[in-house]
Steps between C-alpha positions, in 0.01 A plus 500: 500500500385569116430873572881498643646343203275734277669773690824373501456477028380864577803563656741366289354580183506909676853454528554314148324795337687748715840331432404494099448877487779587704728288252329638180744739288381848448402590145772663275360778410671781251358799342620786243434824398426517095561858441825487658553188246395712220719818605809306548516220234684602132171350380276721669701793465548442127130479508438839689715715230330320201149637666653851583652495151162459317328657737706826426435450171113472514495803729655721267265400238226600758747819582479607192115491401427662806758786407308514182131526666626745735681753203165471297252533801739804571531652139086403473466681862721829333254514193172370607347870511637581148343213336206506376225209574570239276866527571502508849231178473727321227795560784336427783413145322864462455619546801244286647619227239888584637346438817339185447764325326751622758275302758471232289900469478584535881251194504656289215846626701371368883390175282828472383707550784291246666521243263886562498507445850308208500746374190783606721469356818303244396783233446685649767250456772440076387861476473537595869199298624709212333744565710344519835352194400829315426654662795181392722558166360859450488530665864201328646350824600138370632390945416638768319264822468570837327549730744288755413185291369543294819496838741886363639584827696821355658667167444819383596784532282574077495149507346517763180562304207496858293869481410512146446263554218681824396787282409285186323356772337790660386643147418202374292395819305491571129838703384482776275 
């Protein structure tokens, strides 16, 4: 009799736990894709032509001491069997001083650029995790992953939140 009962509590608490799970909700689960964010917000396209803008400029500067290495390494390469040895030395030392501090710039310049970026997209990027976050909350999205960090080949459409946070975006960000 006790090892029926004991099967019977086995039994119904099999068909509690079944009945539980069956009832459960499915998680809400969202994702987005940042780069499309940052493409198609004013924000992040304001953002984009204030890096190519500088970035123009501080290639140009590079532009232009290379131009200047190359016409003296040319005009050095023209003369270098007229010269005599102490001129040819004292040019060679100049060039390789033109040289130097033209590798030294293209550093400083890829130091730049990064830090620009960084400056850039810096506010942009924690102003659109805010907003995941507040739609996550506000929505009562259990998930929301970036689609790319999160390896999201395919999603359904219902699911991409990458508009929706186009538009807060576009809503919340600073105007020129």
């Amino acid at each position: 009799m006790k090892i029926r009962m004991a099967g019977f509590v086995l039994l119904a608490m099999v068909f509690m736990i079944a009945a539980s799970t069956s009832t459960a909700t499915a998680a809400k689960i969202g994702y987005f894709d940042i780069q499309t964010v940052l493409q198609q917000s004013q924000w992040g396209k304001r953002s984009n032509e204030e890096f190519k803008r500088q970035s123009e400029q501080i290639k140009m500067e590079v532009d232009e001491k290379a131009k200047a290495f190359k016409a003296a390494r040319e005009e050095f390469e023209k003369k270098k069997d007229i010269l005599d040895e102490k001129a040819r030395a004292r040019k060679m030392k100049e060039l390789q001083e033109m040289q130097v501090e033209g590798e030294r710039l293209l550093a400083e310049s890829n130091s730049r650029l990064n830090k620009l970026s960084g400056e850039l997209s810096g506010p942009l990027v924690e102003k659109i995790l805010e907003i995941v976050r507040k739609i996550g909350k506000d929505d009562k999205y259990d998930y929301i992953f970036e689609r790319e960090k999160a390896g999201i080949v395919w999603g359904m459409d219902k699911d991409d939140l990458t508009k929706k946070i186009t538009d807060e975006l576009d809503r919340a960000s600073p105007k020129r």
